[in-house]
N, C-alpha and C positions, 0 to 999 in steps of 0.2 A: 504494500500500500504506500503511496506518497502523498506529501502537504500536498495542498492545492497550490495554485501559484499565488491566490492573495495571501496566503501567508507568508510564502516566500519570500513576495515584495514585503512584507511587513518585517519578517527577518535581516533583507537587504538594507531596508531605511532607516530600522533601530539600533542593527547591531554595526556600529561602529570598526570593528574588528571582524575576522572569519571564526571566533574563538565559538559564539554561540551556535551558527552552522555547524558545527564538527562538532557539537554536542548534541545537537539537532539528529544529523548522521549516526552519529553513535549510539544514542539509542532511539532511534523510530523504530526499530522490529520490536524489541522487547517495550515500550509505552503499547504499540497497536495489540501484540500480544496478550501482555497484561490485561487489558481495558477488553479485549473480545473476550476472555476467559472470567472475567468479574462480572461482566456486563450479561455477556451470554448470546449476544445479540449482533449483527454487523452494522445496524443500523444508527446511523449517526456516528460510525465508529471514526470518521475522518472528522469528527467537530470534535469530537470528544479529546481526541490526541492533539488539536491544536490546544484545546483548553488547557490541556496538560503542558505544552509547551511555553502556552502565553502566562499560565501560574510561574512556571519557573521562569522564562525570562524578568518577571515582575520581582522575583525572589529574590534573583540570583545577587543583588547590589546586598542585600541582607543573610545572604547564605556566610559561614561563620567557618566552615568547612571543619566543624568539628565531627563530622561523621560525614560518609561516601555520598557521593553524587546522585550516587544511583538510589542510595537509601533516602534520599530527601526528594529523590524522584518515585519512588514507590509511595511515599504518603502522600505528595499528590495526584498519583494514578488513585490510589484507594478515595481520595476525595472527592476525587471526579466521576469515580462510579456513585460513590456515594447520592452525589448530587442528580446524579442518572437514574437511579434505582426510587428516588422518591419524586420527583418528575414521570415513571414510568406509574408512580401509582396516581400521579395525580390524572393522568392521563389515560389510567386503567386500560394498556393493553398488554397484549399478549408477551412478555419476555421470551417466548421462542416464535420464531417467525417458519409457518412452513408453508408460504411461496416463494422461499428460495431457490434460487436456480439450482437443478440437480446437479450442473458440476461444484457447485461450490460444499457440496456434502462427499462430494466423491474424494476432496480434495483433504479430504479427511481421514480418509482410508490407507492402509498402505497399498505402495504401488504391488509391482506383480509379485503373486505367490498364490494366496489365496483363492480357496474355489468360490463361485457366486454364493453360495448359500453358508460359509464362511463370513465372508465378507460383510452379507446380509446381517448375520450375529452379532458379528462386531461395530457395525452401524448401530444398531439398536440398541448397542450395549451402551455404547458413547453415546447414543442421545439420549439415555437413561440419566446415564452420571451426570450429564447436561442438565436434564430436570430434576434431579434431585440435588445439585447442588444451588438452581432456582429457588431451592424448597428451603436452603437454611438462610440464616439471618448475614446480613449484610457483613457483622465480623468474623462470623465462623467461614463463612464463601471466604473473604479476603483473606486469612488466616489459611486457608487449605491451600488458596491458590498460590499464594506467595510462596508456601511452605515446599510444595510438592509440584509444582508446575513450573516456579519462576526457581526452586532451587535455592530459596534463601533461610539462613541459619535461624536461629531462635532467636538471638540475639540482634542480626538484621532487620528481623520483622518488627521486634521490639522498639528497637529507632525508628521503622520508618511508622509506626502505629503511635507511638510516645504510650506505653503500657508497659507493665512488669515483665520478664517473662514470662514468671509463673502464670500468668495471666493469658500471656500467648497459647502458652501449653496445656490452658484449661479449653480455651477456645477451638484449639486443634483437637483434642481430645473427644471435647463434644460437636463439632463439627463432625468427624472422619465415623464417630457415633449413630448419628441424624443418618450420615450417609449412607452407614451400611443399612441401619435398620428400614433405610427408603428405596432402594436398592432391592434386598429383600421382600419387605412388602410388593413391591411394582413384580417380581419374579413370581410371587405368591397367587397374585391377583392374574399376570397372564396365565399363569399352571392351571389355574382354577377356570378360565373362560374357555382354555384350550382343550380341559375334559370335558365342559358343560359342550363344547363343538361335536364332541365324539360319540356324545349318546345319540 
């Protein structure tokens, strides 16, 4: 995914130097990533990563660099969903959108190996964990994601959330919890529609 070009221009006429560009570059995959994976949704995912960018150029004259860039960039990714996530209620729709184009769920899959019906499983399976991680609360979703998708420590979460650890570690806890048990449940409920098909 890339900026648009008004922000570019906006980029070009603020930043004085190429310094904020190359931080722009450096992390645009993991900001778009992050934000599709909290968010859950592709929509607005280009407004939303500017947001993210225009908070941190706002920031940066007051960034103190007493902790990573990238960690004062992950509290504002979380902020920005945040701000998405209750806009989507005020808005009341759908957090998974299914008129997406089917390549863009193929692109989900791994490439060649797998047989169709395979494949099929594993689609279903990841749209699962998709809605069910819709289904927990704003910090346990940020909390798992950070943790186990973006790969960051306990202690990095902790900076970029401003929380305890211990706190981190409850919310992962019972996030990865909610998850199994929703996961489960959804396995339970198709087991059950699939023998009510069979009589």
């Amino acid at each position: 995914m890339k900026l648009s070009a008004g922000f570019t221009v906006l980029l070009s006429l603020q930043a004085a130097d190429s310094s904020f560009e190359q931080i722009v570059r450096d992390h645009q995959s993991m900001v778009f990533r992050t934000l599709l994976r909290l968010t859950g949704s592709r929509e607005h995912i280009d407004d939303l990563a500017q947001e993210v960018f225009l908070r941190l150029f706002r920031a940066l004259p007051g960034f103190r660099g007493e902790a990573l860039l990238s960690t004062y960039l992950y509290r504002i990714i979380a902020n920005v969903a945040q701000d998405e996530w209750k806009r989507r209620r005020r808005d009341d729709r759908p957090l998974v959108s299914f008129s997406e184009e089917e390549g863009e769920w193929e692109g989900r899959l791994p490439h060649p190996g797998p047989d169709a019906e395979q494949q099929f499983a594993e689609r279903q399976f990841r749209y699962s964990v998709e809605q069910q991680l819709q289904q927990l609360s704003p910090i346990e979703r940020t909390v798992l994601v950070l943790y186990h998708q973006e790969e960051r420590s306990y202690e990095q979460i902790a900076l970029s959330l401003k929380m305890p650890i211990g706190t981190v570690r409850t919310h992962l806890h019972r996030g990865r919890k909610k998850l199994r048990e929703g996961l489960q449940g959804q396995q339970e409920m198709e087991r059950g529609t699939a023998w009510q098909k069979t009589r």
